[in-house]
mmCIF file of the protein (N, C-alpha, C, O) and its ligand, coordinates in Angstrom:
data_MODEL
# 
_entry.id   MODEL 
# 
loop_
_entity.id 
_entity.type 
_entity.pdbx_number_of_molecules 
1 polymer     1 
2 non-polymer 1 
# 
_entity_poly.entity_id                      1 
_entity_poly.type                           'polypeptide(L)' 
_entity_poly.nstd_linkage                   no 
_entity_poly.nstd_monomer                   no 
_entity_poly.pdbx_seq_one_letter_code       
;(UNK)(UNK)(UNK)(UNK)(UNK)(UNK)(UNK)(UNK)(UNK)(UNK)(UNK)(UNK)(UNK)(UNK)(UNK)(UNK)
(UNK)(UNK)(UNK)(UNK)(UNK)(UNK)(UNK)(UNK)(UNK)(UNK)(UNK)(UNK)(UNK)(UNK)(UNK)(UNK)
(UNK)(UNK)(UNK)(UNK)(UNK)(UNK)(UNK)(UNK)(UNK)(UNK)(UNK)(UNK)(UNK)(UNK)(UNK)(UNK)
(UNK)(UNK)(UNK)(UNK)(UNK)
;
_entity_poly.pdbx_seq_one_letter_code_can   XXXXXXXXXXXXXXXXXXXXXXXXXXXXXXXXXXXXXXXXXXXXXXXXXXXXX 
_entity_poly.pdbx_strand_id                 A 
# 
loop_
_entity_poly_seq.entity_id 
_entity_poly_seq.num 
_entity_poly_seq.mon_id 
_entity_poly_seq.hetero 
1 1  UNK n 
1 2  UNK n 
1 3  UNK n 
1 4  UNK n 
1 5  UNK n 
1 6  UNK n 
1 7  UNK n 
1 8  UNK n 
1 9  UNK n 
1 10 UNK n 
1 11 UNK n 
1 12 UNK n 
1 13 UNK n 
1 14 UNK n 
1 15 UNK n 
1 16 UNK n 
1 17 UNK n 
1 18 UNK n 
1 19 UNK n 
1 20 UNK n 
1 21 UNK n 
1 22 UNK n 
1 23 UNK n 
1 24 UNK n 
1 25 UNK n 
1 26 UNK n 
1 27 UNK n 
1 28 UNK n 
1 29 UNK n 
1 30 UNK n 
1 31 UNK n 
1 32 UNK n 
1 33 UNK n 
1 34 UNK n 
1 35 UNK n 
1 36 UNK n 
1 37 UNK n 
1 38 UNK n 
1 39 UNK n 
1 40 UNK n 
1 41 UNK n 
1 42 UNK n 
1 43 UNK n 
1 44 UNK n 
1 45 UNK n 
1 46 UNK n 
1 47 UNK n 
1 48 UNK n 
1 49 UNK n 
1 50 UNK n 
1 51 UNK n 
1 52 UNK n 
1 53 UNK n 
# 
loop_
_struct_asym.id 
_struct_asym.entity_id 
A 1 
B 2 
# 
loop_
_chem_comp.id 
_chem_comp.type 
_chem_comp.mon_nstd_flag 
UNK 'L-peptide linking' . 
ZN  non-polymer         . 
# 
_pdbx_entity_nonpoly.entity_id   2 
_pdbx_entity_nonpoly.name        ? 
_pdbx_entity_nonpoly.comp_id     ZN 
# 
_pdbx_nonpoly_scheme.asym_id         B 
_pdbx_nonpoly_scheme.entity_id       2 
_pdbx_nonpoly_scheme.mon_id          ZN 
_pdbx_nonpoly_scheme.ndb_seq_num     1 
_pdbx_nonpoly_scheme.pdb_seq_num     101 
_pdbx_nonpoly_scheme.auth_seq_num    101 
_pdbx_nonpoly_scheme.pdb_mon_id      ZN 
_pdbx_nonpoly_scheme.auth_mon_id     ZN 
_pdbx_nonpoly_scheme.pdb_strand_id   A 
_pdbx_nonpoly_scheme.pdb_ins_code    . 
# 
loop_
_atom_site.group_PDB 
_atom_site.id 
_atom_site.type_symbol 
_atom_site.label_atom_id 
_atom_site.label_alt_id 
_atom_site.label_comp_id 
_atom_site.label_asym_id 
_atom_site.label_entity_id 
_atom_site.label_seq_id 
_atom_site.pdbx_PDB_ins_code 
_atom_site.Cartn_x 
_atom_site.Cartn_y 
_atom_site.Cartn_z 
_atom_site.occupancy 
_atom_site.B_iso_or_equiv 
_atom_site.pdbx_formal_charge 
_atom_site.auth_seq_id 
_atom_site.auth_comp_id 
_atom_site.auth_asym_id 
_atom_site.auth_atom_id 
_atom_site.pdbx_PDB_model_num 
ATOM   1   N  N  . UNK A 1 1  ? 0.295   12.040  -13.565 1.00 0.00 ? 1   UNK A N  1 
ATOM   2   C  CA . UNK A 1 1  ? -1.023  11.470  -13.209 1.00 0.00 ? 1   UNK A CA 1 
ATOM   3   C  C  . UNK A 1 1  ? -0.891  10.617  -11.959 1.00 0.00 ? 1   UNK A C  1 
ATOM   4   O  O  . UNK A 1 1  ? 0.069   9.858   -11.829 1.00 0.00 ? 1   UNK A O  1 
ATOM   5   N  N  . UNK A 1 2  ? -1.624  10.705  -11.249 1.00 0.00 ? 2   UNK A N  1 
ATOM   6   C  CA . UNK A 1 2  ? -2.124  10.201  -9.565  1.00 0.00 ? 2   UNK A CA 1 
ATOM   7   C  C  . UNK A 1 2  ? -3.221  10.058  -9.387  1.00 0.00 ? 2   UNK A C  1 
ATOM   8   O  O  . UNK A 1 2  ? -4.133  10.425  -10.127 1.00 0.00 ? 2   UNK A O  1 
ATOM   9   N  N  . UNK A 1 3  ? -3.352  9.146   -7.730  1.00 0.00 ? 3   UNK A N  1 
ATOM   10  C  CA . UNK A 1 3  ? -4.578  9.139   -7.194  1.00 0.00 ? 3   UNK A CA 1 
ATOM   11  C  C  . UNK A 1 3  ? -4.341  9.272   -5.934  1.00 0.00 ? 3   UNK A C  1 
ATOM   12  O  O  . UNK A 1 3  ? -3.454  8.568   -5.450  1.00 0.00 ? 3   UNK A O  1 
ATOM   13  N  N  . UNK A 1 4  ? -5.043  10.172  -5.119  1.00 0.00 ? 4   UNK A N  1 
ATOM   14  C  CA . UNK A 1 4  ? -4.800  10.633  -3.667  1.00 0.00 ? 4   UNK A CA 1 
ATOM   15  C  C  . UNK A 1 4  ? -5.883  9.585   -3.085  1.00 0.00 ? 4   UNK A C  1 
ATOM   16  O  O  . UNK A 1 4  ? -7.080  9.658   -3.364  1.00 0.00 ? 4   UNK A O  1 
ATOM   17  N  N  . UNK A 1 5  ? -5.224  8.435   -2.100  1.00 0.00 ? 5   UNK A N  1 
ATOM   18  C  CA . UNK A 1 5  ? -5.618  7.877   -1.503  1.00 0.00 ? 5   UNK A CA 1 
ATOM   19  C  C  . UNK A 1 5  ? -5.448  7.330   0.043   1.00 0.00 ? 5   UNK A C  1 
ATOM   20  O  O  . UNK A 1 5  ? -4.240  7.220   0.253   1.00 0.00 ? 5   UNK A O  1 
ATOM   21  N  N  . UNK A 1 6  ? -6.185  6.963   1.158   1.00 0.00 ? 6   UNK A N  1 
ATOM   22  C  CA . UNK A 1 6  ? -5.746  7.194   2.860   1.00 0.00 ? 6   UNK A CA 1 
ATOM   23  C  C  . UNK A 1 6  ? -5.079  5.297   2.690   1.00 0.00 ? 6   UNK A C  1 
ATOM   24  O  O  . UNK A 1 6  ? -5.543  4.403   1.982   1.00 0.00 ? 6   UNK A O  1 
ATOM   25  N  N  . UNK A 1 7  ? -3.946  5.256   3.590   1.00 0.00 ? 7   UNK A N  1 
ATOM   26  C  CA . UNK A 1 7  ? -2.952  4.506   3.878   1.00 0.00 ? 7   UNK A CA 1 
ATOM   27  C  C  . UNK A 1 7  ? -4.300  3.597   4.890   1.00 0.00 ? 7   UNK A C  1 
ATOM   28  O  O  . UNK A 1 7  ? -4.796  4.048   5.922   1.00 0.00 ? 7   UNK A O  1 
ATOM   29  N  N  . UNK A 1 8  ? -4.608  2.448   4.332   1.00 0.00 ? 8   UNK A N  1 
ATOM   30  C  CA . UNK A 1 8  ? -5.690  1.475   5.462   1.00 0.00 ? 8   UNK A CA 1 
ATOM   31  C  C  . UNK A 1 8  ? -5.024  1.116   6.696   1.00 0.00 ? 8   UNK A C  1 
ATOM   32  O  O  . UNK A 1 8  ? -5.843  0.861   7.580   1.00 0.00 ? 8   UNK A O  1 
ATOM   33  N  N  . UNK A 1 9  ? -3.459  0.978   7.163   1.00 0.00 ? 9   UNK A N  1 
ATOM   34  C  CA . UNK A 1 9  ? -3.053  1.039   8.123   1.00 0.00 ? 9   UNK A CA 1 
ATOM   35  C  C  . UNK A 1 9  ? -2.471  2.530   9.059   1.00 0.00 ? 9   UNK A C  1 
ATOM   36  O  O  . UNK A 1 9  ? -2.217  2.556   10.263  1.00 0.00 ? 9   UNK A O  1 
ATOM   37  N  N  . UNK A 1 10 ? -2.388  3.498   8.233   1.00 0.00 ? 10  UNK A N  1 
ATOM   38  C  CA . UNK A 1 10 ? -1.545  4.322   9.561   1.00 0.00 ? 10  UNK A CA 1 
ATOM   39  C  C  . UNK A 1 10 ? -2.907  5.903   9.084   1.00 0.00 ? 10  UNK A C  1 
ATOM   40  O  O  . UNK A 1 10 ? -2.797  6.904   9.792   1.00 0.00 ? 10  UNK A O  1 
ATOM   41  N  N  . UNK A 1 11 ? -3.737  5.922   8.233   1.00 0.00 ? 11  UNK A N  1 
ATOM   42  C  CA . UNK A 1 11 ? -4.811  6.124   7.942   1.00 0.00 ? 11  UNK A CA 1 
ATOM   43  C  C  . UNK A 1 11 ? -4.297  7.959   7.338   1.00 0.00 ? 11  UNK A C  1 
ATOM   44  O  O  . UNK A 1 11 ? -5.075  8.909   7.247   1.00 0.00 ? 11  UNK A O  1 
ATOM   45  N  N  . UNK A 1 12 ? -3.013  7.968   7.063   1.00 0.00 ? 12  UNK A N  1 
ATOM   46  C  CA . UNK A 1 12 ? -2.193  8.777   6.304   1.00 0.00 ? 12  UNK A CA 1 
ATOM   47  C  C  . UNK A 1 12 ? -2.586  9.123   5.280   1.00 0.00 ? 12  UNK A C  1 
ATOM   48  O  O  . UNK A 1 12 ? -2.785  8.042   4.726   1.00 0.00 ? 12  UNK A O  1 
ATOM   49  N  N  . UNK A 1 13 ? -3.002  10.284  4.217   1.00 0.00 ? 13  UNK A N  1 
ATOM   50  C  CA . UNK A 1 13 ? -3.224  10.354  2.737   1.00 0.00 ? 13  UNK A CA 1 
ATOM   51  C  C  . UNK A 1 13 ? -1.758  10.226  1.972   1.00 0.00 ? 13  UNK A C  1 
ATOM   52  O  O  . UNK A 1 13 ? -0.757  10.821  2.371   1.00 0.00 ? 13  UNK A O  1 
ATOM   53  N  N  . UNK A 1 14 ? -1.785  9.354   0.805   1.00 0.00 ? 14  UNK A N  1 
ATOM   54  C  CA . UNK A 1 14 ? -0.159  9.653   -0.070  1.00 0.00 ? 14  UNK A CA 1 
ATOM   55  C  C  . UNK A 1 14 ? -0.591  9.260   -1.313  1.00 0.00 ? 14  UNK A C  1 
ATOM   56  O  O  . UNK A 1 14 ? -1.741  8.925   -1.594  1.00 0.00 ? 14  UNK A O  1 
ATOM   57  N  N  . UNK A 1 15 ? 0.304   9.305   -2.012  1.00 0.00 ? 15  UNK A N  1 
ATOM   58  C  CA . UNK A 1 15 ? -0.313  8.943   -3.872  1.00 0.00 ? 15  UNK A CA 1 
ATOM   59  C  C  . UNK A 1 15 ? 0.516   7.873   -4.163  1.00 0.00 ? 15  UNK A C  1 
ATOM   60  O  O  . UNK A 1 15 ? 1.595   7.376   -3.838  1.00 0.00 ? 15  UNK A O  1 
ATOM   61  N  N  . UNK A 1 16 ? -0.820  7.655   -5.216  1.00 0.00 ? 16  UNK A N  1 
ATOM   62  C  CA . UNK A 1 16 ? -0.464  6.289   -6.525  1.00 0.00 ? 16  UNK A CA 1 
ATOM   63  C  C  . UNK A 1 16 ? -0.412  6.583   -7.639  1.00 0.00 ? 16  UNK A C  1 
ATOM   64  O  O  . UNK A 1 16 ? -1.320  6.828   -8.433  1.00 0.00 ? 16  UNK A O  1 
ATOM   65  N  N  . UNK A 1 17 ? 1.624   6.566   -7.868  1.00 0.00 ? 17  UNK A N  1 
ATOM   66  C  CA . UNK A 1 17 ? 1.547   7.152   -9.116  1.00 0.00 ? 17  UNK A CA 1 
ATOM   67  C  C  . UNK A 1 17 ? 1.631   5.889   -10.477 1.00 0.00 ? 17  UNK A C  1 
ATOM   68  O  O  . UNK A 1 17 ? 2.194   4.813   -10.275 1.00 0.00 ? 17  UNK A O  1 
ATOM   69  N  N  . UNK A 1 18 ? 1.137   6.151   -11.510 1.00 0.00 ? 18  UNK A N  1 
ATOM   70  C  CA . UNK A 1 18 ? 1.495   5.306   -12.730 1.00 0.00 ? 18  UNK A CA 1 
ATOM   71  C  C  . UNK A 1 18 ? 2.188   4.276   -12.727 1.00 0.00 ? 18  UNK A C  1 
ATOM   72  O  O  . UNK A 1 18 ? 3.251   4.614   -12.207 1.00 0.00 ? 18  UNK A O  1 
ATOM   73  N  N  . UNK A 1 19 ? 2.222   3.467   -12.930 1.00 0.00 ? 19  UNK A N  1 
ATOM   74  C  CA . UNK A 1 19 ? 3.482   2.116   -12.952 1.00 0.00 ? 19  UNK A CA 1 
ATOM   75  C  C  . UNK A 1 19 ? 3.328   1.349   -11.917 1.00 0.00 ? 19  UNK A C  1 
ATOM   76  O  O  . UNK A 1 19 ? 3.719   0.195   -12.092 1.00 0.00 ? 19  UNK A O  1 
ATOM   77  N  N  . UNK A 1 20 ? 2.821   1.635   -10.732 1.00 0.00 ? 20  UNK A N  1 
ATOM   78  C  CA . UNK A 1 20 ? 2.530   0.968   -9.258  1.00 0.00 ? 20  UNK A CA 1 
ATOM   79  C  C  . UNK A 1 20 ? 1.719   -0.177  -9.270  1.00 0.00 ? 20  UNK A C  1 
ATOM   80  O  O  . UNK A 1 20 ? 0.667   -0.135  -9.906  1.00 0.00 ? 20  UNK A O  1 
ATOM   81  N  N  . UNK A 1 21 ? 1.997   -1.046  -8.753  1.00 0.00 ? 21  UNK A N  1 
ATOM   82  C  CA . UNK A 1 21 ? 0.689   -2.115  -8.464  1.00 0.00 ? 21  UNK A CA 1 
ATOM   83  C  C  . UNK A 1 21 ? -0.232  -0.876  -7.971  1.00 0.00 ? 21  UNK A C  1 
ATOM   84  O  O  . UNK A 1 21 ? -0.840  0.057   -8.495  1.00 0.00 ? 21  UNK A O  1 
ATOM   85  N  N  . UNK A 1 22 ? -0.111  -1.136  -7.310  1.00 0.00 ? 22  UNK A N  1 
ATOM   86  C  CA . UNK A 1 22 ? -1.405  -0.538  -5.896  1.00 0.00 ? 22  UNK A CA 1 
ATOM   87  C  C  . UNK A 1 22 ? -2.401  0.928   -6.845  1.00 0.00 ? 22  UNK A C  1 
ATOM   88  O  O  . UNK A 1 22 ? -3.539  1.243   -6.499  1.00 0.00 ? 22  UNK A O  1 
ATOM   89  N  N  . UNK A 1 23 ? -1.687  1.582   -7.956  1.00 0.00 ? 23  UNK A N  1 
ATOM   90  C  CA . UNK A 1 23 ? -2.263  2.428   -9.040  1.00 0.00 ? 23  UNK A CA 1 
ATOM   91  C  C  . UNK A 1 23 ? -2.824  1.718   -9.902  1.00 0.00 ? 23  UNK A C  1 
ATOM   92  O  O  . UNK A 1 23 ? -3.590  2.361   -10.620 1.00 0.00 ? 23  UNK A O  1 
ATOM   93  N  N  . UNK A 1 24 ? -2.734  0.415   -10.167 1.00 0.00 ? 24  UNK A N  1 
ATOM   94  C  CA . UNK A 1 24 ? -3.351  -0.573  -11.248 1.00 0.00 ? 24  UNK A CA 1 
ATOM   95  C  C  . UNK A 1 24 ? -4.406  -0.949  -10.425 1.00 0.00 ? 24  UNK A C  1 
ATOM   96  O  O  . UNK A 1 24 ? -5.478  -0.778  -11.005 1.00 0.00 ? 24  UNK A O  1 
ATOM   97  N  N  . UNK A 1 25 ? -4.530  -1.418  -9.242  1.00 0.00 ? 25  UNK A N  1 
ATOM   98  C  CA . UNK A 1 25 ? -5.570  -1.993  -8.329  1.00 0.00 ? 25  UNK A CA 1 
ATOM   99  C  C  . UNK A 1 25 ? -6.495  -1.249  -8.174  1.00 0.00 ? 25  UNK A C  1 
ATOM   100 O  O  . UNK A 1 25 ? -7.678  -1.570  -8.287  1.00 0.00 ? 25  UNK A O  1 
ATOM   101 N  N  . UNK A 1 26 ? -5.929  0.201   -7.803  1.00 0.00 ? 26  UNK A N  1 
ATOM   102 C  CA . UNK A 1 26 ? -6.780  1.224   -7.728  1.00 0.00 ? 26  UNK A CA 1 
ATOM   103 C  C  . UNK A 1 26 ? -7.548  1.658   -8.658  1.00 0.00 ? 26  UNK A C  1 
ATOM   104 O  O  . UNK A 1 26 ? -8.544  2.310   -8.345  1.00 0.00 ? 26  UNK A O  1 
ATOM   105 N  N  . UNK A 1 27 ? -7.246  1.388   -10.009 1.00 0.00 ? 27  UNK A N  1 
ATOM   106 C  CA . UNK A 1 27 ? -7.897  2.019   -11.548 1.00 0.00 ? 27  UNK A CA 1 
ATOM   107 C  C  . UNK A 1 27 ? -9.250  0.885   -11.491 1.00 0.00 ? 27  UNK A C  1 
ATOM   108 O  O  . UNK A 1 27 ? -10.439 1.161   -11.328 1.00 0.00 ? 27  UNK A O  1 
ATOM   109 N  N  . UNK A 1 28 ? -8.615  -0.465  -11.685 1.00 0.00 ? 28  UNK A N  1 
ATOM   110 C  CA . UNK A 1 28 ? -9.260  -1.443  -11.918 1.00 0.00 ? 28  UNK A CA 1 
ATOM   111 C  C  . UNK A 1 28 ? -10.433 -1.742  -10.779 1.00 0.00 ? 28  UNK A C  1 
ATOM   112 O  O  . UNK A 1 28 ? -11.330 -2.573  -10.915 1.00 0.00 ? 28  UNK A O  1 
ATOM   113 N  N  . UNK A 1 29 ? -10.240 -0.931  -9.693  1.00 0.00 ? 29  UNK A N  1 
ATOM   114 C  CA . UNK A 1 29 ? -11.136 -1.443  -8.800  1.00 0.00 ? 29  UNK A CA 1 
ATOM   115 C  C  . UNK A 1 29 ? -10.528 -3.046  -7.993  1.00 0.00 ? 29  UNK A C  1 
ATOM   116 O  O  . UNK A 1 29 ? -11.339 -3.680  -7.318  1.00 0.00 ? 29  UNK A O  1 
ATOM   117 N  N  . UNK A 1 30 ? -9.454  -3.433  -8.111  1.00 0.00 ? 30  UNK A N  1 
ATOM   118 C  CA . UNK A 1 30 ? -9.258  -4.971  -7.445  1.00 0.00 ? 30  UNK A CA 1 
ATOM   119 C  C  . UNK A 1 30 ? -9.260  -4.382  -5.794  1.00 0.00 ? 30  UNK A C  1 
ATOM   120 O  O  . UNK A 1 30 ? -9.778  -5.068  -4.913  1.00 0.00 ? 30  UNK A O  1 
ATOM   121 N  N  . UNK A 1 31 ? -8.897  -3.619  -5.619  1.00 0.00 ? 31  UNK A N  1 
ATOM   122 C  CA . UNK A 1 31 ? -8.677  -3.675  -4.260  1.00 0.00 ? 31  UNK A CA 1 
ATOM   123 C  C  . UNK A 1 31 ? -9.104  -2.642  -3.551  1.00 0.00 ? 31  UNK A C  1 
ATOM   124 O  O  . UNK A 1 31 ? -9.056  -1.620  -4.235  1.00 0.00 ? 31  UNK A O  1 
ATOM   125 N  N  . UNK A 1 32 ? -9.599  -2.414  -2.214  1.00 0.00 ? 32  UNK A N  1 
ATOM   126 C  CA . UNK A 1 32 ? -9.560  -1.135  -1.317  1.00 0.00 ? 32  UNK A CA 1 
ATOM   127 C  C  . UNK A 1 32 ? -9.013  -0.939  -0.178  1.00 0.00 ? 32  UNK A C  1 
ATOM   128 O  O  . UNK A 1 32 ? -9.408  -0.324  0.812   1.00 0.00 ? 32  UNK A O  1 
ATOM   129 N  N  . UNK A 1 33 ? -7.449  -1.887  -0.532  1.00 0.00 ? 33  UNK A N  1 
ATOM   130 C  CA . UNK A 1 33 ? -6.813  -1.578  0.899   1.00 0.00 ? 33  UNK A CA 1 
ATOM   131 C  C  . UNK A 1 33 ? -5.490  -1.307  -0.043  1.00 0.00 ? 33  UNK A C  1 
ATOM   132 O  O  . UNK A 1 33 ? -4.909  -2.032  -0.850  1.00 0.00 ? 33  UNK A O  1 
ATOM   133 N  N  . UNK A 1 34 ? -5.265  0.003   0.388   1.00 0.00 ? 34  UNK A N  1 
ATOM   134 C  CA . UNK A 1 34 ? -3.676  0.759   -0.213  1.00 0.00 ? 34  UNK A CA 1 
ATOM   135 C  C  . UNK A 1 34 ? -2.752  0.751   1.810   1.00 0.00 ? 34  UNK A C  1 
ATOM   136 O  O  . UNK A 1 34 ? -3.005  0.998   2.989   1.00 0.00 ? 34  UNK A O  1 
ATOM   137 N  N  . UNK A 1 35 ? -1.827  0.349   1.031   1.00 0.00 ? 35  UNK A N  1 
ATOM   138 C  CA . UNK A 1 35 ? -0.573  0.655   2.078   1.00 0.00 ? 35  UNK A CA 1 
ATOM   139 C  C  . UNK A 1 35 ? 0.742   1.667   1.301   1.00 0.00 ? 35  UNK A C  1 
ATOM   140 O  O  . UNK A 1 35 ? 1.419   1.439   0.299   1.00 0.00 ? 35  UNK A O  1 
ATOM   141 N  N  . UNK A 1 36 ? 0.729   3.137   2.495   1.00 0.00 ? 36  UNK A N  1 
ATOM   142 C  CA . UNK A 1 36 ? 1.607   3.819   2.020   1.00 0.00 ? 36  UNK A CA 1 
ATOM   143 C  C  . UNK A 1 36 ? 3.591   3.018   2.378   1.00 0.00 ? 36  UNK A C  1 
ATOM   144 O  O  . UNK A 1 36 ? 3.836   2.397   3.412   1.00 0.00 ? 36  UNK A O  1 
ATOM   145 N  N  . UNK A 1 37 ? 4.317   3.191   1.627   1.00 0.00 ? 37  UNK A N  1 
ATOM   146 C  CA . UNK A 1 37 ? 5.692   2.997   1.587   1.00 0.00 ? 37  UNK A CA 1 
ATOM   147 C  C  . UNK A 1 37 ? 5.866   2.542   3.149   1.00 0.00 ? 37  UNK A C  1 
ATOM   148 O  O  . UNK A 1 37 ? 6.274   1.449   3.541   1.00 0.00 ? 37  UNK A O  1 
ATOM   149 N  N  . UNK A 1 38 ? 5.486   3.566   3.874   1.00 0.00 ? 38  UNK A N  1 
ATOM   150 C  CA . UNK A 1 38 ? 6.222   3.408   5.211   1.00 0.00 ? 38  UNK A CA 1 
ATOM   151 C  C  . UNK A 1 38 ? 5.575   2.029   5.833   1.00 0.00 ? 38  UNK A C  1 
ATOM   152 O  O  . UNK A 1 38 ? 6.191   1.087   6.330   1.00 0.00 ? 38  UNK A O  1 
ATOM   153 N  N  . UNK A 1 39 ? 4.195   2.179   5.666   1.00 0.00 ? 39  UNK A N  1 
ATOM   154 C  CA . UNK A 1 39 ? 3.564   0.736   6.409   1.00 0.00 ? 39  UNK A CA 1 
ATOM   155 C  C  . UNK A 1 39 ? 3.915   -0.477  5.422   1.00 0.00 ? 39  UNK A C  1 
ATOM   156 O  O  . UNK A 1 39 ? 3.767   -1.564  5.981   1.00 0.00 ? 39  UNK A O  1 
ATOM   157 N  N  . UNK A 1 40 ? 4.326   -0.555  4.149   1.00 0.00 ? 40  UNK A N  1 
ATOM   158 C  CA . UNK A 1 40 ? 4.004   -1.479  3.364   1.00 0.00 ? 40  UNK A CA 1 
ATOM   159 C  C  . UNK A 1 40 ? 5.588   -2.010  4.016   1.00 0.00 ? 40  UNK A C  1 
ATOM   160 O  O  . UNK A 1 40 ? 5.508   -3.172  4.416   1.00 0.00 ? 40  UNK A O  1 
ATOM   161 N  N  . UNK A 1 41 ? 7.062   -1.357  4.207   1.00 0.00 ? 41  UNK A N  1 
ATOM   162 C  CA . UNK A 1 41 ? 8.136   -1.889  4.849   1.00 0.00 ? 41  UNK A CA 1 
ATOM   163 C  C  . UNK A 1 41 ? 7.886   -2.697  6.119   1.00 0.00 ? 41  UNK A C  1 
ATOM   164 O  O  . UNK A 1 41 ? 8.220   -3.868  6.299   1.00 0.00 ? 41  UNK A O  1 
ATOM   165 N  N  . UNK A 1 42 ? 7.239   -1.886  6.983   1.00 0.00 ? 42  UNK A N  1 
ATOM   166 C  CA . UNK A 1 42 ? 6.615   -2.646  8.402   1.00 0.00 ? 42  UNK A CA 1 
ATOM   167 C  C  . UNK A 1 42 ? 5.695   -3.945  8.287   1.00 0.00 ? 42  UNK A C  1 
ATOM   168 O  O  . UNK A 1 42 ? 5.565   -4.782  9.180   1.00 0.00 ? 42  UNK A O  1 
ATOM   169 N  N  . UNK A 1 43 ? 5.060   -3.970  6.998   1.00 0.00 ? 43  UNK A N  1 
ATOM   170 C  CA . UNK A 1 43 ? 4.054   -5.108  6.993   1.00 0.00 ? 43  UNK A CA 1 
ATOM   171 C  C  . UNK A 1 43 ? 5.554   -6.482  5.936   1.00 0.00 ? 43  UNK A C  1 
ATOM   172 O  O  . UNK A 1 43 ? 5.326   -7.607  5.491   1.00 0.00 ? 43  UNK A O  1 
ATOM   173 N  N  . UNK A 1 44 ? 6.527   -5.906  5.918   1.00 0.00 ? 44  UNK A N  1 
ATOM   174 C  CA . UNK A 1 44 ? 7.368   -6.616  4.836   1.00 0.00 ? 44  UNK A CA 1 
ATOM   175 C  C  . UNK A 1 44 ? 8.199   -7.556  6.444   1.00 0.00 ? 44  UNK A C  1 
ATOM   176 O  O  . UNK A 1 44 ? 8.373   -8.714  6.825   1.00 0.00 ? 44  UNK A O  1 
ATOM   177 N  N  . UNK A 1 45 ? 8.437   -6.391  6.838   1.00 0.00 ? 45  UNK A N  1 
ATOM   178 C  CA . UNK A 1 45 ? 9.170   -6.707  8.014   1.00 0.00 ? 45  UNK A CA 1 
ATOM   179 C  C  . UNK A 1 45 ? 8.582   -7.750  8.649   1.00 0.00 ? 45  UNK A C  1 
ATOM   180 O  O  . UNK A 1 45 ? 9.121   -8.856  8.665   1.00 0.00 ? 45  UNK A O  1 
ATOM   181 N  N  . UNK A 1 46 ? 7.219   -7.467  9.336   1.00 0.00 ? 46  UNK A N  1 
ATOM   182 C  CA . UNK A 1 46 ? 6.816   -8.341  10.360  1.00 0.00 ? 46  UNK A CA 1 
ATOM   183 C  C  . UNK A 1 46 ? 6.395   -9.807  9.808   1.00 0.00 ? 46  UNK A C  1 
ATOM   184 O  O  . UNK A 1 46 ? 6.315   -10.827 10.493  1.00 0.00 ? 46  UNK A O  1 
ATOM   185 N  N  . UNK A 1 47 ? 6.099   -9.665  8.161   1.00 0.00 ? 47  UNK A N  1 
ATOM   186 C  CA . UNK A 1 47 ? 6.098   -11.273 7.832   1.00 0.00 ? 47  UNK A CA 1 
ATOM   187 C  C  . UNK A 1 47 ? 7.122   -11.688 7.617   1.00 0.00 ? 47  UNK A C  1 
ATOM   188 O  O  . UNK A 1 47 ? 6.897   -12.736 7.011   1.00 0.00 ? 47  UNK A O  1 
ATOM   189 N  N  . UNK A 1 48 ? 8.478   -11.529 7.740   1.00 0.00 ? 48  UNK A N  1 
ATOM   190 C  CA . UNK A 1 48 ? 9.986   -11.878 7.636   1.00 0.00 ? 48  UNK A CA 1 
ATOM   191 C  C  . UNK A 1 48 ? 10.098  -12.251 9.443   1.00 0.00 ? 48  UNK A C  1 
ATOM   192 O  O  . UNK A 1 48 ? 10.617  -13.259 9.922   1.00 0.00 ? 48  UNK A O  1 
ATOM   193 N  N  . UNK A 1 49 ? 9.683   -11.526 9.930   1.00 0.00 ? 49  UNK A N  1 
ATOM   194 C  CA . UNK A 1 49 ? 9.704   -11.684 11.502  1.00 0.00 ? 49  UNK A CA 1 
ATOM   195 C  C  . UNK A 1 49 ? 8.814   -12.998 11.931  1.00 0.00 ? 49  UNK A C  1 
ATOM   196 O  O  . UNK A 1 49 ? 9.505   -13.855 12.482  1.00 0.00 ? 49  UNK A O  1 
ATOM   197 N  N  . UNK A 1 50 ? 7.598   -13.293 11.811  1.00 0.00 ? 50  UNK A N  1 
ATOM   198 C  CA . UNK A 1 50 ? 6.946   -13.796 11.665  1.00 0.00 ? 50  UNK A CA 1 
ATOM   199 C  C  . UNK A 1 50 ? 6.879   -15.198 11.021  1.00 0.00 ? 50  UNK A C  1 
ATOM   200 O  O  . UNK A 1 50 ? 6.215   -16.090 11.548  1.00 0.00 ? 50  UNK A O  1 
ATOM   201 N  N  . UNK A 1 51 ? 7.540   -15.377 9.930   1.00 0.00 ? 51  UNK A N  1 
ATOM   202 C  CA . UNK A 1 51 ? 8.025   -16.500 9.099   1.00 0.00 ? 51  UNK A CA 1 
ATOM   203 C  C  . UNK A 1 51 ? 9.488   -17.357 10.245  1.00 0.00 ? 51  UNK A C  1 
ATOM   204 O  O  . UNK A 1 51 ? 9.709   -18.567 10.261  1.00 0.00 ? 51  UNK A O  1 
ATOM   205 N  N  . UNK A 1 52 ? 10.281  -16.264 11.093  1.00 0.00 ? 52  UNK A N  1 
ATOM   206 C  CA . UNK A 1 52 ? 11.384  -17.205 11.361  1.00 0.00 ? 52  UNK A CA 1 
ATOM   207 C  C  . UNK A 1 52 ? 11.327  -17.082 12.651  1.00 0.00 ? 52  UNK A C  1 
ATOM   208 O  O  . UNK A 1 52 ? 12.396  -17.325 13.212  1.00 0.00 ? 52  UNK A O  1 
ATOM   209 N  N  . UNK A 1 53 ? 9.998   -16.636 13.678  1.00 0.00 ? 53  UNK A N  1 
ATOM   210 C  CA . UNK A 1 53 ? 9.379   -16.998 14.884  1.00 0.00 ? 53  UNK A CA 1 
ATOM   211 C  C  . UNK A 1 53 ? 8.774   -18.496 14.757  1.00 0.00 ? 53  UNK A C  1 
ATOM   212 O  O  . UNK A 1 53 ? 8.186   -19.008 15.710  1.00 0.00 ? 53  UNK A O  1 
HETATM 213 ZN ZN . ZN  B 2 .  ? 0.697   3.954   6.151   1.00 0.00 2 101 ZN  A ZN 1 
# 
C-alpha cells in the first residue's frame, strides 16, 4: 500500500509507503508539502550548513 505523490521541491512524482511520517501526514491530511528522499537529504544538508554559517 502507497500514495503517489509530486516532491514540493524538485516537483518529481515518488511514493509514500506505510510506516513513513510523510504517509501518516498524507492519510491524516496534516500536511501538503511531501519531500522526496533526494530533496529531503539536501534540505538536511543545508540546515546543518546553515546552523554552522
Ligand atoms: Zn524532490
Amino acid at each position: 500500500m502507497h500514495y503517489k505523490v509530486t516532491c514540493t521541491s524538485c516537483k518529481r512524482p515518488f511514493k509514500l509507503y506505510e510506516g513513513e511520517e510523510q504517509y501518516k501526514q498524507f492519510k491524516e491530511r496534516k500536511s501538503q508539502l511531501f519531500y522526496c528522499e533526494e530533496c529531503k537529504h539536501k534540505i538536511r544538508f543545508d540546515a546543518i550548513r546553515n546552523f554552522f554559517s
